[in-house]
C-alpha positions in Angstrom: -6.8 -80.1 -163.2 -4.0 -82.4 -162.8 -4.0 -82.9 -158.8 -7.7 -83.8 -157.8 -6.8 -85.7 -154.3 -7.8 -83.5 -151.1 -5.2 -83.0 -148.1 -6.5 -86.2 -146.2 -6.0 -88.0 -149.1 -3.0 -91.6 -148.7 -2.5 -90.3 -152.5 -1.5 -86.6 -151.2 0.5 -88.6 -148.4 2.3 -90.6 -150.8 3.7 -87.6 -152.6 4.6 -85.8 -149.6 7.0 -88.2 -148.7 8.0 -88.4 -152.2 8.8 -85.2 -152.2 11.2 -85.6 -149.0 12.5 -88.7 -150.2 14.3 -86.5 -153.2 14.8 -83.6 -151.2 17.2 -85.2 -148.3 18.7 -88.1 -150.4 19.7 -86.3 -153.7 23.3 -86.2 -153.7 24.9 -82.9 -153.9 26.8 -83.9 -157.0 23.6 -83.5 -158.7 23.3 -79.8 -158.4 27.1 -79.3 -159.6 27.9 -77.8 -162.6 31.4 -78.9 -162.5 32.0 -79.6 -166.4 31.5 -75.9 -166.8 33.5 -75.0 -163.2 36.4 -77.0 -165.7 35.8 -75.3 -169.2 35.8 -72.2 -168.0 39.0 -70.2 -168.1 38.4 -66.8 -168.6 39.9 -64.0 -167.4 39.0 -62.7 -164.0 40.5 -60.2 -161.7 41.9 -61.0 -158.3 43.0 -58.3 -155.6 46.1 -59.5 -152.8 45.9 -57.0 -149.9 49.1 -55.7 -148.9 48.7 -56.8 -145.0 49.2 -60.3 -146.8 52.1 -59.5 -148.8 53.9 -57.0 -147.4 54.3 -53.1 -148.6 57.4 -54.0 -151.3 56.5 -55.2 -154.5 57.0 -59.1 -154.2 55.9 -60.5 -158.0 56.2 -64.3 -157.4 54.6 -64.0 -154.1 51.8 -61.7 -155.7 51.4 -64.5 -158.3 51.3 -67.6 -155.8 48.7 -65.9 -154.3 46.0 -64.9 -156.9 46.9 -68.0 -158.5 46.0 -69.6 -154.9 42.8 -67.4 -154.4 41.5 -68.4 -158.2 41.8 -71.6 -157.5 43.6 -72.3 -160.9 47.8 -73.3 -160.7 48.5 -73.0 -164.4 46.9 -69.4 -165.1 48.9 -66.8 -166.6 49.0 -63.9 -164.2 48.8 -60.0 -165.7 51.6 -57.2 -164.2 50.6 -56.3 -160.9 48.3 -53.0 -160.7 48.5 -50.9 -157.0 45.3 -50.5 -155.6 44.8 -47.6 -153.3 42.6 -46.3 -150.9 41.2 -42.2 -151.0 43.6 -40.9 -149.2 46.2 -42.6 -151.4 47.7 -45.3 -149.3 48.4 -48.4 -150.4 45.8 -51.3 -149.8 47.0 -54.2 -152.5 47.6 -55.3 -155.7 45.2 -56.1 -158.8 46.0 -58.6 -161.2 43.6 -60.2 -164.3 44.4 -63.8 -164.5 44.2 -65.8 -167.7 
């Protein structure tokens, strides 16, 4: 057995408070994984809806967008694909950004 102090112990005490002390003043920087969030560049797929575009076909506004909603300004956007809805309507655009 490793932990032999009972409940009413100071010893027990002493790591409770331990245990807060890292809890509420870790930084949040800590728990980031942002060397990966920065490596990372693969493709994903992004879908605009069309109530933020508009119904025509706008490329460079479709583009500024996904690229907006990735979060990444130098990816290489993929043609637009239409995305509709069962009865056929159209709901957006899907692109794969690179």
């Amino acid at each position: 057995m490793f932990w032999t102090y009972p409940r009413t112990s100071w010893q027990w005490d002493v790591l409770c408070v331990l245990i807060l002390v890292f809890i509420f003043l870790t930084p949040k920087g800590w728990f980031e994984n942002s060397a990966f969030q920065r490596t990372h560049t693969g493709p994903a797929t992004v879908a605009i809806p069309v109530d933020v575009i508009g119904s025509q076909l706008d490329r460079v506004e479709i583009e500024r967008r996904a690229r907006l909603k990735a979060g990444r300004t130098e990816a290489l956007i993929s043609d637009p694909r239409p995305l509709r809805d069962a009865a056929g309507e159209l709901i957006g655009y899907e692109v794969d950004i690179r």
